[in-house]
C-alpha positions, 0 to 999 in steps of 0.5 A: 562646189561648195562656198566658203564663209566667214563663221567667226571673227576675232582680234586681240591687241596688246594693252600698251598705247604708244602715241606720236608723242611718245616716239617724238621722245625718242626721234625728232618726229611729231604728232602733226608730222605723222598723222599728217603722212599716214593718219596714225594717232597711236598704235599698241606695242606688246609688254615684253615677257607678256605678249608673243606673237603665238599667245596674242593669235591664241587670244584672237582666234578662241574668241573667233572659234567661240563666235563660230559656235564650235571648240577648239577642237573642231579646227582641223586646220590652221593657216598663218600668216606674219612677216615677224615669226616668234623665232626663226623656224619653226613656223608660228603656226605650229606655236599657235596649235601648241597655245589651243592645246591642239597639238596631240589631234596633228592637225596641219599648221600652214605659215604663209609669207605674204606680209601685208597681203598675207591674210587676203592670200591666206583667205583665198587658200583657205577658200580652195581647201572649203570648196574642195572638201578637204577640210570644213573648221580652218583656222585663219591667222594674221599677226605681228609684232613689228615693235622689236624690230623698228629703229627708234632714232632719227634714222629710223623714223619714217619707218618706225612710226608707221607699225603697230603690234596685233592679231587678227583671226577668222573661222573659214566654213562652209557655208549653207547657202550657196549664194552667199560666202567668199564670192571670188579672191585675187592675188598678184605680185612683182617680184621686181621690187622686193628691195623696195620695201623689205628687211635685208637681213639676216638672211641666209644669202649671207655668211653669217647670216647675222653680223655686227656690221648688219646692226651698225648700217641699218640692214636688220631693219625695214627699210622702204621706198615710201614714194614708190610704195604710194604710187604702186599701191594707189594703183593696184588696190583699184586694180585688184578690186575692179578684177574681183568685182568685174568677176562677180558682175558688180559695180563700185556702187554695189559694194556696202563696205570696203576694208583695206589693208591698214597700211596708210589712210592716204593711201586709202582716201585715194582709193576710196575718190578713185572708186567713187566710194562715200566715206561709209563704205570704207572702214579705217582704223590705223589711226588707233592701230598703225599698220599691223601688215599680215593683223591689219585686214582682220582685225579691221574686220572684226571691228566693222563687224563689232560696230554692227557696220557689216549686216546679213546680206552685205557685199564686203570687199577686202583688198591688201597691197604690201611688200613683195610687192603683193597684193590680193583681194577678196569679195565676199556676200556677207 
């Protein structure tokens, strides 16, 4: 059966900067109370009338496309993923294939909704779909705007802080050599504790699905379980890694880089201890970025790549935990 690769990466962000001390204006936050929790220091927030979510995966993905040393055109498959669509339906996927210009070729445009874990779930269908042969140019996707959506005020301040806007995207092909390509890629989820980190409204169990009292309680914005949050994440991101690497018959120490989703660098220095891991093998970048959910793996990746951090050879391992809960990973030989 044939492997699947990573031919191209890309990632785009918005051009505004927003620090800790510009949120410290509007809540009563700080820039010592933030990054002290989650490492941030700043994220990017779109301009409103220049950035949809549709254009800045457009922007990521020609960059991808053109890295992959193919067009536009060869794409015969698109997969997005996004907890913030640019409307309710349809899908920003079919957005997405609208803004490449490659609507008249009717090729597929799949929406997954899998929040932070969304690119890792999106990796491993568009892994499935190379292996099989049904397609060989898939277009993958992450991207969000979280920045219309959070609650500037003393209510919503544990929350609002934490999340940035972006796009992260990726070519999936075949690889030619058969040693090396997307290894193994592991998903999970407990639905059990949905409620624990999600946005209860609108939602379609409700009639109307949207109404004033909605707005004035809180419930269109995220809500989360912050303790509990931490103390399933620092569990399953080990768990899902050490499935994928007893899959493929390596060990901790064999991994040359380990991207995780960008959802709290605590988070993600407890994992890199209990891995035994040394701060090298580990990529972080919320710090610049905030927690972009769906974009954070991606554009993660692209970065590492950039830097020059991920060499021919290399075995990367990409890991997510997020609202569902979910949570994946994904081994690859670079």
């Amino acid at each position: 059966m044939k492997r699947a690769k990573i031919g191209g990466l890309g990632y785009y962000v918005p051009s505004r900067i927003v620090t800790n001390d510009d949120l410290a204006k509007l809540m009563n936050t700080s820039d010592e109370w933030i990054q002290e929790r989650t490492g941030i220091k700043e994220r990017r927030y779109i301009v409103p009338g220049e950035d949809t979510g549709a254009n800045m995966a457009a922007k990521a993905s020609r960059i991808a496309i053109e890295r992959a040393g193919i067009s536009p055109d060869d794409i015969d498959f698109i997969i997005l993923g996004t907890l913030s669509p640019d409307m309710d339906f349809p899908g920003t996927g079919v957005l997405l294939q609208r803004e490449l210009g490659l609507h008249n070729k009717g090729i597929g445009a799949l929406d997954i909704r899998n929040q932070c874990s969304g690119f890792v779930y999106g990796l491993s269908i568009a892994d499935q779909f190379i292996r099989t042969g049904m397609y060989k140019n898939i277009l993958l996707v992450g991207v969000e705007i979280h920045s219309t959506g959070l609650e500037f005020n003393d209510r919503g301040r544990h929350i609002s802080v934490i999340f940035g806007d972006g796009a992260g995207a990726a070519v999936i092909q075949v690889s030619d050599d058969e040693d090396k390509g997307i290894l193994s890629t592991h998903l999970h989820a407990d639905g059990s504790q949905a409620e624990e980190l999600c946005t209860l409204n609108p939602g379609s169990v409700n009639s109307p699905r949207l109404a004033p009292e909605m707005i004035e309680d809180g419930s269109i914005f995220p809500h989360m379980n912050g303790r509990l949050v931490f103390k399933y994440a620092v569990q399953k991101f080990p768990e899902v890694i050490g499935e994928a690497l007893t899959a493929t018959g390596y060990k901790p120490e064999d991994i040359d880089l380990l991207i995780p989703h960008q959802a709290n660098l605590r988070i993600s220095e407890f994992v890199r201890r209990s891995l035994n891991l040394p701060e090298e093998k580990m990529y972080n970048n919320i710090q610049w970025y905030g927690n972009t959910t769906a974009a954070s793996v991606p554009i993660a990746l692209t970065e590492a790549w950039e830097k020059g951090l991920i060499k021919d050879n290399d075995l990367v391992c990409l890991a997510a935990f997020g609202s569902g809960f979910t949570w994946a990973s994904a081994l690859i030989r670079w």
